[in-house]
N, C-alpha and C positions, 0 to 999 in steps of 0.2 A: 148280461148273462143270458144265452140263447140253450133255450132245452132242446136236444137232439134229436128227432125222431127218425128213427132206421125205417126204410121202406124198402123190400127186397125188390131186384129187379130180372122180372122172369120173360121168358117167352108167352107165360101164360098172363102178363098183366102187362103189356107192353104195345102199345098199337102205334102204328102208323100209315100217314096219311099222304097225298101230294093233292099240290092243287091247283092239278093240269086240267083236269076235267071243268073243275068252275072257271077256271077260264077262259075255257070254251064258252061255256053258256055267258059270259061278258061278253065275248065277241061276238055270238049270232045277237044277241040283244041288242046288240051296237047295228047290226044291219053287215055285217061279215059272212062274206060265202066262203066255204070249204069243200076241198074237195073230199071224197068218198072214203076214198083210203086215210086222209089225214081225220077224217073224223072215227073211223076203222080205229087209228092208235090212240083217241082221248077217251072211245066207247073201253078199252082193254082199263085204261087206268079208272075210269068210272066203277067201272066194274069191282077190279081190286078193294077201292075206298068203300061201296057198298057192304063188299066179304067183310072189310073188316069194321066198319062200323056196327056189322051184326053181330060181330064177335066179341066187341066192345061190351054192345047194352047185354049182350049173354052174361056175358062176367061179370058184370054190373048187378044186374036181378038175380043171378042164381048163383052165385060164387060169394059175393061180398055180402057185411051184415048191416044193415042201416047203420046210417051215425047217431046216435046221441045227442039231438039238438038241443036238450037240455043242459046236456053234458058242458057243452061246450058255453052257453046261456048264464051260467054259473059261472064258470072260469072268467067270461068275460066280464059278469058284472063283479067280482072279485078282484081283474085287476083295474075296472073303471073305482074301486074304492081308492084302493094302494095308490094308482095314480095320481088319484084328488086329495090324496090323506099325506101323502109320502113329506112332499117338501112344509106343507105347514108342519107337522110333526116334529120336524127337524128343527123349527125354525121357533115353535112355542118351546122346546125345551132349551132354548138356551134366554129364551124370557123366565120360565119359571126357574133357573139355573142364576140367572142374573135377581129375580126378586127372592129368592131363599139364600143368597148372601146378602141381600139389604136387610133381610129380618135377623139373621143372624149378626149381622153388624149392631143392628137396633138393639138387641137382647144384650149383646155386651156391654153396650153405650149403658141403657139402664142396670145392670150390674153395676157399674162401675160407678156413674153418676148421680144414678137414685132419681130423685125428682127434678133434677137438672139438665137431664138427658132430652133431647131433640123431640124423640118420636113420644116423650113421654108429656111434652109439651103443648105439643099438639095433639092434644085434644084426645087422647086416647086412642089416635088413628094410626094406622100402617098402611103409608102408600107405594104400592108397588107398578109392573107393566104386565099390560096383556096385548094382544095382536088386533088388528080388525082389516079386513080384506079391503083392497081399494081396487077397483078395474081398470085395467088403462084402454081409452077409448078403441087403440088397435093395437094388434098381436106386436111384441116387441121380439126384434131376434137378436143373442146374444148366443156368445163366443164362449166354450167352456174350457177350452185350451189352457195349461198352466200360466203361459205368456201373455192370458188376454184375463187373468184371474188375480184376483189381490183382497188383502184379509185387510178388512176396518177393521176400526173398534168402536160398539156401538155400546148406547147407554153409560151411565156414570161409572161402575164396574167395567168397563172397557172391554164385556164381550168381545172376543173375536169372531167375526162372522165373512164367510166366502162370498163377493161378489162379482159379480161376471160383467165385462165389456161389452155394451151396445155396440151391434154394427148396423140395425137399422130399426129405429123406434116407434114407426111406424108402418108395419109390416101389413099389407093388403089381401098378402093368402086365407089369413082367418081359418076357417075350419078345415081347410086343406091340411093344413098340418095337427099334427097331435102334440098339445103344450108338452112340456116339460121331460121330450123326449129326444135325445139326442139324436144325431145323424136321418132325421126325418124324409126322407129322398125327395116328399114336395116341398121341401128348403130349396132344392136347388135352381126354383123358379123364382126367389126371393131376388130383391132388387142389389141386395149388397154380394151375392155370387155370381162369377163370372161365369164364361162357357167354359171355363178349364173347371169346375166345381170350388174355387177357390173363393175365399173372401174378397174382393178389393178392396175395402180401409185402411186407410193408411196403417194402423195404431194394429194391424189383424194379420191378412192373410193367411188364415187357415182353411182347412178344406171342410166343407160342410157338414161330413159325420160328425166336429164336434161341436157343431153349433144346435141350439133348439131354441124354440119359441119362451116365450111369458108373458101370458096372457093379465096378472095381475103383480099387486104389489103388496107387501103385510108392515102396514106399519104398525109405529109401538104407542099406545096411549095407557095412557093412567088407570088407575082400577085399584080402591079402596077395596082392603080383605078384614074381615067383621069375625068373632067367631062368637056364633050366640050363647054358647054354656057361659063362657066367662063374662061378654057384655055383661048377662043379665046381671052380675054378679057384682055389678059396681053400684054406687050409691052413692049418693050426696056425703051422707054424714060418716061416710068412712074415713080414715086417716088416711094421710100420705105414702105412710109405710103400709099400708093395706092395700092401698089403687097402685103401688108399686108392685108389690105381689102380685094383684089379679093381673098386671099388665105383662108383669114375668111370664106368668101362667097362660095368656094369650099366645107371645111372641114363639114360647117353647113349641107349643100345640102347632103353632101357624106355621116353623119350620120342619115339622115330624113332616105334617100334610101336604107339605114339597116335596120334601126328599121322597115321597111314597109316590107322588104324581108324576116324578122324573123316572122312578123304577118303573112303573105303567106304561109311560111314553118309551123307556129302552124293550119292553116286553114288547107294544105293537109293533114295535116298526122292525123288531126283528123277525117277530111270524112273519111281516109283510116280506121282506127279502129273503126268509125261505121259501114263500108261496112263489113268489116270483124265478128263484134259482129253479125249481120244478117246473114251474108249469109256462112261463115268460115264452113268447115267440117276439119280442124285440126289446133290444138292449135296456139292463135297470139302472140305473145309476143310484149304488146306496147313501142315500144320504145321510142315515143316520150314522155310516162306518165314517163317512168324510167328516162330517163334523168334530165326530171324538178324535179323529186325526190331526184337525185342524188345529184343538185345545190342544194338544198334546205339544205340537210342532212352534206354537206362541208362546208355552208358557217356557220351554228350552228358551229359546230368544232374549226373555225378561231378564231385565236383575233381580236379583234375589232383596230385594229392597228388606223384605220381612221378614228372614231366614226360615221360608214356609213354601216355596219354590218345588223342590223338592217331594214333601207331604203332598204338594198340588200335581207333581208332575204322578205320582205311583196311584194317586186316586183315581184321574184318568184313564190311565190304563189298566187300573181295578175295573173299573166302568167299562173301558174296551174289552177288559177279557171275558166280563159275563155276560157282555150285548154277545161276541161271539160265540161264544159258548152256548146260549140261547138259542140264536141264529140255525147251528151245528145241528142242535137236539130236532129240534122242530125240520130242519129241514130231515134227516135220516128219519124222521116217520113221516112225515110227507112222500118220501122217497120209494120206501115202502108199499105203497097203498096208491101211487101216482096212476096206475093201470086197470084197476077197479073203477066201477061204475060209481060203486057206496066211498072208495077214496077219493075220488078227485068231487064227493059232494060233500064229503065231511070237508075238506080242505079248506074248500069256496067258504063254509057257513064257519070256520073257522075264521076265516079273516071278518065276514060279516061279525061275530062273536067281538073280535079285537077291535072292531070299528066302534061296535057300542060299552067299551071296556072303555076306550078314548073319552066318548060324550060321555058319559058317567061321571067324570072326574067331579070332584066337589068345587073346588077351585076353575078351574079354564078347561071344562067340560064343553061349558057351554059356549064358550069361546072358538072353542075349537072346531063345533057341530056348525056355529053360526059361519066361520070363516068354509067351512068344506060346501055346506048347501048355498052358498054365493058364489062359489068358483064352479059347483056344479050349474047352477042358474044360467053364470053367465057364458058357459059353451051352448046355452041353447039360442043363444038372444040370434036375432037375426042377421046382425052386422059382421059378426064370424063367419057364416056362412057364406054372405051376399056380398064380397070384398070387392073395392071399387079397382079398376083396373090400373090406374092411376100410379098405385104404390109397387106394382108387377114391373119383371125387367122391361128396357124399352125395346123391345126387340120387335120387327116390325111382322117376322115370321110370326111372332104368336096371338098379337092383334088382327091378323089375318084369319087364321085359324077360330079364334073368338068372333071374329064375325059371321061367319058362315053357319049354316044351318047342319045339321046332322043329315038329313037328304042332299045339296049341296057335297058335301064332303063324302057321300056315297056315291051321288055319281060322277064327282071326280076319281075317285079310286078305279071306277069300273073302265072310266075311259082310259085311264094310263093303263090298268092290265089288257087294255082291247090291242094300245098301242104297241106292249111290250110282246104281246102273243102273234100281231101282226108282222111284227121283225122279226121275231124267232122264226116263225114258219117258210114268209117269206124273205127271211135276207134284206 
């Protein structure tokens, strides 16, 4: 989603330039004699580019209004949240998605079974998943194309979850590119695309708009859920049919405080992709629309083993219509107020606001804060940055260009326009 910005185009904001005159001065610098008249015709274009470079800074100082550096300060660190928030977001709700059916499975099981039941067995505990961020030593590039895309099933529930095809796992650009963003244009110096922008792996070939980096990885570990009114509430000398109760009373409570932590999670990530529908200057990819896509398009597939198929499939899209729906609202008053100084700062503190709505959660708040400040961490580490050359195409033009100096590469430029200026004039 790219926001528009119309910039009218006038005679009064419109400059141009040639750069026949600095040419010149490349070539007396060079030790080039000219004659009189021919310096006669680069003094006339000197000239002109002086008129209008003064006409420029005119318009500049007396015509235009400063920018907003704050303005803009805000928006950015608005969307450095979204971006660092977006994909765990996505990817802890269908952990706390997958553990509010294990409770609720558990709740029936004690219903049914009484003191016979599994989870009632064990020890009065309820074990579910939660995420935890893992780094991969170097940026990984992956393929988002339909063709190079395929839905596992992860966890005992058999979550459906999107994974994308490696074309190259150990990717040496590092901080040249921006994770988790599609068609990144410093991708196309990545080892796995060719000079035509294409992929070359075999299992790929796509062209690099739909490829983007990933910089980490969220696996899923265990995580015991407690909830203290009811613990405290158990007892030695209670009956069986009593630590069944409390344990009912547990499981209930502990599936409300899901189902409220996935409504939370469908509210941030929908402000997030209207912030971004407004105010975005490169492409979003919404993950939380894909995802509920994703359950939608799997559970059609299934058999109806349950005869609850069905119930599963219209829930879904209950879920879809009110992430959208959400989405809608938020974006139309974002939409509103986008050209305001006080709008586009309420917007920014609006997402800051949804960030600590996230970390709040009771449950995988903290979860969630711990996986986003490690993924922020680790774009600063120094091995992003400082990528070994190694993992870059082999191209011997650009090991070339890496070697040389920025003075080097200045006065080579100067001598080919000496050379070029020298054939033009004289033949």
């Amino acid at each position: 989603m790219i926001c528009k910005a119309v910039v009218s185009t006038q005679s009064t904001n419109m400059f141009c330039f040639d750069n026949e005159a600095f040419r010149l001065l490349a070539c007396v610098h060079n030790g080039i004699v000219f004659e009189e008249k021919v310096i006669d015709i680069y003094e006339a274009s000197w000239q002109k580019a002086c008129e209008e470079t003064n006409r420029m800074m005119k318009h500049i100082i007396e015509e235009t209004e400063p920018h907003k550096v704050q303005d803009t300060t805000s928006i950015n660190d608005a969307r450095r949240i979204i971006l660092g928030l977006s994909r765990p977001l996505q990817e802890f709700r269908e952990v706390i998605k997958d553990t509010e059916r294990k409770a609720e499975q558990a709740l029936n099981e004690i219903k049914i079974l009484g003191a016979e039941a599994k989870s009632f067995r064990d020890k009065l505990e309820f074990k579910g998943m939660t995420l935890e961020e893992e780094s991969l030593p170097q940026p990984r590039t992956v393929c988002t194309h339909k063709d190079c895309t395929e839905v596992v099933s992860v966890g005992k529930e058999g979550i459906p979850m999107k994974v994308y095809k490696s074309c190259h796992e150990q990717c040496g650009l590092g901080g040249e590119v921006s994770p988790e963003i599609k068609g990144d244009a410093s991708l196309m110096r990545c080892w796995a695309i060719q000079s035509n922008n294409h992929c070359h792996r075999s299992h790929c070939g796509h062209h690099y708009l739909v490829h983007m980096h990933r910089t980490y990885e969220l696996k899923r570990v265990e995580k015991i859920f407690t909830c203290d009114n009811v613990q405290s509430q158990l007892d030695e000398k209670m009956s069986q049919k009593q630590k069944i109760e409390v344990e009912k009373k547990r499981l209930e409570i502990l599936v409300t405080e899901l189902k409220v932590e996935g409504i939370t999670i469908q509210k941030v990530a929908a402000g997030f992709a209207a912030f971004l529908k407004i105010h975005s200057i490169i492409p979003f990819n919404d993950a939380m629309g894909d995802y509920i896509d994703i359950q939608i398009e799997e559970e059609v597939k299934k058999d109806d083993l349950d005869g609850k198929r069905a119930a599963r499939i219209a829930e879904w899209k209950a879920y879809k219509g009110q992430y959208e729906e959400r989405k809608k609202i938020l974006t139309n008053a974002m939409d509103t107020v986008k050209h305001s100084e006080e709008g586009r700062a309420h917007s920014s503190q609006q997402v800051k606001d949804l960030m600590e709505d996230a970390f709040k959660l009771k449950h995988y708040g903290k979860n969630i804060k711990d996986v986003y400040n490690k993924v922020a961490k680790a774009k600063e580490q120094a091995y992003y940055a400082q990528a070994p050359t190694k993992h870059l195409k082999g191209s011997s033009r650009i090991n070339e260009i890496n070697k040389k100096s920025l003075y080097e590469r200045g006065v080579e430029k100067v001598k080919l326009g000496a050379e070029w200026t020298k054939k033009k004039v004289w033949g």
